[in-house]
Every structure is written in C-alpha cells, then in structure tokens.
VOKOL-184524 format. One record per residue (C-alpha): residue in one letter; x, y, z. Coordinates in steps of 0.05 Angstrom, whole numbers, plus 5000, padded with zeros to 4 digits. Each point is the difference from the previous one (the first is absolute). Example, Ala and Ser with C-alpha at 12.3 -4.5 7.8 and 13.67 -1.06 7.14 Angstrom:
// VOKOL-184524
a524649105156s502750694987
END
This chain:
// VOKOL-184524
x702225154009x501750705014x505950055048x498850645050x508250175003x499349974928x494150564997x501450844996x499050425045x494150245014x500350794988x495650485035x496650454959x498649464940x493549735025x496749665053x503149355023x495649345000x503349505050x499349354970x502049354974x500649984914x497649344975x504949414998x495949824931x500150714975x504350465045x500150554949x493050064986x496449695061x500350365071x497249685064x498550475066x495950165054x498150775017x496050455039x494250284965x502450695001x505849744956x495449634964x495450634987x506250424970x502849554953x493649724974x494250614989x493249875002x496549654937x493450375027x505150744985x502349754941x494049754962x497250815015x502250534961x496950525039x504449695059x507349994958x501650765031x501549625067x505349624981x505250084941x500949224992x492149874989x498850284922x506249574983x498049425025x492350024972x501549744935x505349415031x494749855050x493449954943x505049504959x499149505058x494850145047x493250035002x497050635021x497250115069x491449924969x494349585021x501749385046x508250185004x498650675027x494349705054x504349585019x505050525027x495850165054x499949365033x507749824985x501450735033x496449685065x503649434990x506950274998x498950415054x497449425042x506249644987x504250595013x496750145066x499649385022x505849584968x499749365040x493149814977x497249574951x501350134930x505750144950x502450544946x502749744940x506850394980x498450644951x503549874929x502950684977x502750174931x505450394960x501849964937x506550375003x505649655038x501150175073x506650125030x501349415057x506050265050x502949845069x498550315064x503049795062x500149194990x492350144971x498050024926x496050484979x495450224933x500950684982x494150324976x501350714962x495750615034x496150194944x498549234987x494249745030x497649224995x494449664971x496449315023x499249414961x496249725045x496950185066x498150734981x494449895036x504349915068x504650634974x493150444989x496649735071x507150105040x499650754969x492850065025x501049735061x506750395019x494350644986x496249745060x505049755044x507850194995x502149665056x500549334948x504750374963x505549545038x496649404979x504049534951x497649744944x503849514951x500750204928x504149794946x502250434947x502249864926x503450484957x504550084935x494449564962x494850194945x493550135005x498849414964x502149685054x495250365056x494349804964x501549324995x501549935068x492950405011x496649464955x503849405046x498350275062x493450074983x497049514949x504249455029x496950015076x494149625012x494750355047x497049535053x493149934996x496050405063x497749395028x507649895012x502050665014x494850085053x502149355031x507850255001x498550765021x499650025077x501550755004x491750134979x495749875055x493649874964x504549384981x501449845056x493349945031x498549674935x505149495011x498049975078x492549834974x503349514956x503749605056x494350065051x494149844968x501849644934x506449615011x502849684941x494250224956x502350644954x504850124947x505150355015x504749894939x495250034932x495450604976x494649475001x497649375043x501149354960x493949604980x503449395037x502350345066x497649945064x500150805012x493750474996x502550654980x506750364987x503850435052x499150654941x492349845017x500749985077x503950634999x493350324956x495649775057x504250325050x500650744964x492349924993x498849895060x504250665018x497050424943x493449674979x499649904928x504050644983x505849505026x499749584924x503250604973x506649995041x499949255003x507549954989x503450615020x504650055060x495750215066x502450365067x500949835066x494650485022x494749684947x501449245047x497650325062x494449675045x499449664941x501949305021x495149765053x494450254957x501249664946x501549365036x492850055035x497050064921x503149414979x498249625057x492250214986x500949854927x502249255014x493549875048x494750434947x502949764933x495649484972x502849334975x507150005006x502050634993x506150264999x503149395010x497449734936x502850074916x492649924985x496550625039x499350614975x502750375062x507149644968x500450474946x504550684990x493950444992x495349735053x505749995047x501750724993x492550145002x500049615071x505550485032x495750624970x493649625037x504150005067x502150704986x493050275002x497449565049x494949624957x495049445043x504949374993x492549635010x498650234929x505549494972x497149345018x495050094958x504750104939x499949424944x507749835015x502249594948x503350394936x496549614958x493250025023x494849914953x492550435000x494249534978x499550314929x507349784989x504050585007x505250045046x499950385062x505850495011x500650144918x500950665006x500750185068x507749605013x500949744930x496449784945x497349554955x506649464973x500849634952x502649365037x494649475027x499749555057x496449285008x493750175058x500949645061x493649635000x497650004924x506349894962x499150554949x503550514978x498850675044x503650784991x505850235039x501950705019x505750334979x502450435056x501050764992x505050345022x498350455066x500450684969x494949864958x494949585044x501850235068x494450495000x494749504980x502649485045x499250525056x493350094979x498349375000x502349945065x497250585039x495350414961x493449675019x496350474947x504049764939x499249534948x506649615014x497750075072x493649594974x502849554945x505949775058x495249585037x496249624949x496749595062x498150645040x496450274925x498449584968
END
C-alpha cells in the first residue's frame, strides 16, 4: 500500500488533482474516489462529443480520444443511444433527490498512459495532465447522461459520483475489462426486475393489484408461470395490464420502459374499481384460474385496454373462458385470436381422448385480436369468442 508521507508533492500547474485512495491490490494502476460532477465532466469528455467529428472543434482532447474510445466502446446507435434519455432522467433524479430509492454504480474510467499519484495535504491525489482527458470502460452511459443532464440543470454539478480510474495499462487491457463487465453480468429477467424496481409507479400499482386482489398467486421471480405452480400470471404480465389500462392498447408498445410519476395519476382507484368488475363478470374462474383464458399475457393486456375504453363489462360473461375451448367442428376456440393451434394434446375431461391445446402468443402480437374479441361486437373474434352466444 501506498504510504501518503511517502507520495510527492502535488505541484500546481501539472494537472488537476483527483483526491483518492490507489488500490491496495494495484496502487499504481487502480485509483478509487468520489467527485462532483463538474470534476467529473472535465477530466472525462463526453463519448456523445467524441464519437462526432463535426463536434471535435469544441474541445482539443475529443479527436484524440475518438480512435482510443472506438477500440473499446460501442458507439452511441440504436438501443445504447435510447437509452441515454431515460438514464439522463435518472441521474438527474438521483442527483436531485439523493436520499431516495435507487443506486449509481461507480463510472470505470481509462488511461493507457501512466498517471502521476502525489500528496496533498495528508490526501492522495491522481493527477490528470490538462490536455488529457479520460475514457470509460464502463458506465459511459452514466458519463454521457451526467453530461446531458448538467445541460439542463447545473445546479447537480456538486453532486458526487464514484468512479474509479485505471491507467498506465494497454488497450488490450480496456477491452478485456469491456468484454468482463459486460458478457460476464447476467440481466434479470423483467418479471424480476419489475418486482425489484419500486421507483416506477406503474409497478407499483402493479404490485399493489398483486397484494390486494391476488395474494400469493403471481410470479414474481421467473419470465414465465410454472406448469406446477399455484400462480396465474407473472408480475411482467400484471404490469402490461396496468399500462393498458393507462394507454389502451397503444400501452403493448412501451410495456417495459420506465414510466413517470405524472403517467400514475388518478390512476389507482380506477383501476382497482376494473378489477373488482372483472372478478364478478368473468365467467368460470377467471382470473383466478391457470385454465381461463383471461390468465394469459395477451388477453390480460387486452383486458386493461377494455377498461381503458370503457367497454360493457356485461359483454364478458358471455365469453367461452377456458383457453382451450373447443368449437363443435373441432377446432379450437381462441386459435388465432390469443394463440394458436399447438402441438401438445390433452386427455378430455369427460371422453378420455386426445383434444388440442393452445399455444399462447405473446401480447404484441395478439393483443389487438384479443381486444377484439373482447369489445368489438361487429367482429369476427367478437363472434367466434362466444361459441354459446353463436353458435
């Protein structure tokens, strides 16, 4: 371990000083500290700068570090760079409001030249050269949203974020550590991540519904519900009925993206009102059964969009509510409105044989045709729902 007495002095004019701790493991090449995002937004440029040429005029450090940057980072395209918009919110939430729920994991910045560690005071500090600036390893992300944010609100320029900083190592090394951090990690599926996440309020309602009207009966660790569990849907699935509800069927689109504050309002007591409805309309079981159609991710989505829109909750009873439902010339009743047509059989109830089972769809694709069949009295899903109302 690095011994402060033993350090230089720190000499003004070299750099600016990083007050830190180096690494007991690696105290020559591993830097630990904590420091306010102007700091932060010096040292370390933004990627969004330095992956733009036109931009490079701004700043003498960003055409240098374009090509160190490309060797181990992905450029800010498709998904990574939509995703900026809703970490910026996030960052600033956290910023603005530090003693809520929710954490920042520390920024990993990169040099491959070494850095000069010195003494100043009884603190150590890193010394990064002026025309130097840092890149991330990982959390670029963070780095690009603090830079967006600080745009829109510079009094979080005081905020302090944690970062650790490696330098005097090759690039060889950066992109392995990129390839770690990022192959290594295991995402949680949404089912979980909705369950964890109490910062979203359409999760929270969801979880609300979850403890209120169907205790003990949905998933809240696996992407799907186990054939031999008790539970009738996952908490990914409640959550879809929820932004439905809000948004009608436009909601399947932006099933799992973070929602606002504003987007929960007035929306509670509502919803709680629909769900009490659907329990006394729903034929059979229900939602309280594996075997009903309502049960299933599409028809549940298509059931917020019905409370959205304010269809008759009379025109449900008459629905044919088990998923498996059979039509008199053999064919089965929701193939191609929730599902279709599997290749898995099931023994009948009463005759012993062999009889179809559906293969659920996933809502995207058979929302809109579940919501037919739900509230469009005019359609043929509408029609072919309620096999003992047309027969």
């Amino acid at each position: 371990m690095i011994k402060i007495e033993d350090l230089p002095e720190f000499r003004a004019g070299t750099g600016t000083p990083i007050p830190g701790i180096p690494s007991a493991s690696d105290p020559a090449g591993h830097f630990l500290a904590s420091l306010p995002v102007g700091q932060l937004l010096f040292i370390a440029p933004d990627p969004m700068l330095i992956q733009t040429p036109r931009y490079h005029a701004l700043d003498p450090r960003l055409a240098g570090l374009q090509d160190l940057r490309e060797d181990m980072q992905r450029l800010f395209v498709s998904a990574k760079k939509r995703n900026l918009a809703a970490y910026t919110d996030y960052v600033m939430d956290r910023a603005l409001d530090p003693t809520g729920p929710g954490i920042l994991p520390p920024i990993k910045l990169f040099w491959p030249q070494a850095l000069d560690v010195a003494r100043s005071g009884d603190q150590s500090v890193l010394v990064i050269p002026f025309q130097t600036g840092l890149v991330a390893v990982d959390g670029e992300t963070q780095l690009a949203s603090w830079h967006a944010a600080a745009r829109q609100e510079s009094s979080i320029m005081s905020y302090h974020v944690d970062v650790t900083i490696d330098h005097g190592k090759p690039i060889e090394w950066a992109k392995q550590g990129f390839h770690d951090l990022n192959v290594f990690g295991i995402k949680p599926n949404p089912t979980l991540a909705i369950f964890m996440d109490y910062r979203d309020p359409m999760n929270r309602i969801a979880k609300e519904i979850a403890d209120r009207f169907f205790p003990g009966r949905v998933e809240t660790q696996s992407r799907q519900v186990n054939a031999r569990s008790e539970n009738v849907f996952t908490m990914a699935a409640l959550r879809l009925f929820v932004v439905c509800f809000a948004y009608g069927t436009a909601g399947v689109a932006s099933a799992t993206r973070p929602s606002g504050a504003r987007e929960a309002d007035d929306l509670e007591g509502p919803i709680n009102s629909w769900i009490e409805t659907l329990l006394k309309v729903l034929p059979g079981d229900g939602l309280l059964s594996r075997r009903s159609i309502f049960t299933v991710p599409p028809m549940i989505a298509a059931l917020g969009a019905a409370g959205h829109e304010g269809i008759d909750p009379n025109w449900l009873s008459e629905i044919g509510w088990q998923r498996d439902a059979i039509l008199p010339d053999g064919e089965l009743v929701w193939d191609g409105i929730a599902g279709k047509r599997g290749r898995q059989t099931q023994p009948d109830d009463v005759t012993g044989q062999e009889r179809p089972m559906l293969a659920v769809g996933g809502p995207k694709e058979y929302i809109h045709a579940c919501f037919r069949a739900l509230g469009e009295s005019d359609s043929y899903e509408f029609r072919r729902a309620r096999p003992g109302t047309f027969a």
